[in-house]
C-alpha positions, -999 to 999 in steps of 0.1 A, spaced: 131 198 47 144 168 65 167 149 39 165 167 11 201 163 2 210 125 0 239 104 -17 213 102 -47 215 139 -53 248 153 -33 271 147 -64 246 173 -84 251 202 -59 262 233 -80 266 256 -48 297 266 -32 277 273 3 252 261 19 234 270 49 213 246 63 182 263 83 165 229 84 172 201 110 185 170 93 184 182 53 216 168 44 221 129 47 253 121 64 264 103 30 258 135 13 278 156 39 305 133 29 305 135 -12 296 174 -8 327 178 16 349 157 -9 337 182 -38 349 209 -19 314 225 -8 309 243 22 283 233 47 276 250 74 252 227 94 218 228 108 234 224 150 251 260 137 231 279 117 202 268 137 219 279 171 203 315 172 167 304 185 185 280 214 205 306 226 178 336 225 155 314 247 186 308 270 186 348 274 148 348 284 155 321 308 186 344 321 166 374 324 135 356 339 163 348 365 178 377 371 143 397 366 159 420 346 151 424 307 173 434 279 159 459 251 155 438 215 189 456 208 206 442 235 193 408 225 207 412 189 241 424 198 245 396 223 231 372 200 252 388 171 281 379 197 274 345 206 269 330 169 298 352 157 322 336 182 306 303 178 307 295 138 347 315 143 357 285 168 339 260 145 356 277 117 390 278 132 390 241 141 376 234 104 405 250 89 430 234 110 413 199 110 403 195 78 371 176 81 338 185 74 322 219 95 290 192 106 317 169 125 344 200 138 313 215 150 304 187 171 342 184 184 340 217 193 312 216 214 322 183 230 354 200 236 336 230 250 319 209 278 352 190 282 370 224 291 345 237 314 345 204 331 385 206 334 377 245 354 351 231 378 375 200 391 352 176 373 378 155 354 
């Protein structure tokens, strides 16, 4: 649920992980007492990717009019998230701040470089 996870309650946080598969659970005050304590948060705009990007394949193959077999979808999807929470992960290890803020750098940065190939900026 939206919020669940606020300064009130952040400092009692026993887990070492945590996934968020809701949108919003985690105030941004208890991102920032759970990252201080050393949990890891992998945040909702990551873990939550997956349906995003499968309904960008459907629009792709609606394009192209050509469909994938539900194995091809997992493998690809499988692909995409793996390399996406590795990049997230890379620049969290090297930045040092919490995985909610490197993963919106990333992105940012993302759309930065693929402006930079099409003459943009």
């Amino acid at each position: 649920m939206e919020t669940t996870i606020t300064e009130k309650n952040a400092g009692k946080v026993k887990a070492q992980l945590i996934v968020e598969l809701a949108n919003g659970p985690t105030t941004p005050e208890a991102d920032k007492i759970m990252h201080e304590q050393g949990i890891f948060v992998c945040p909702d705009v990551l873990a939550n990717a997956g349906g995003v990007t499968v309904s960008y394949f459907e629009w792709v193959q609606n394009r192209q009019g050509y469909y994938w077999t539900t194995g091809e979808v997992d493998e690809r999807l499988k692909r995409v998230m793996g390399e996406a929470f590795h990049d997230v992960h890379q620049n969290y290890t090297q930045y040092k701040v919490d995985m909610r803020t490197i993963a919106y750098v990333t992105a940012v940065k993302k759309i930065v470089d693929a402006m930079r190939a099409l003459g943009r900026i």
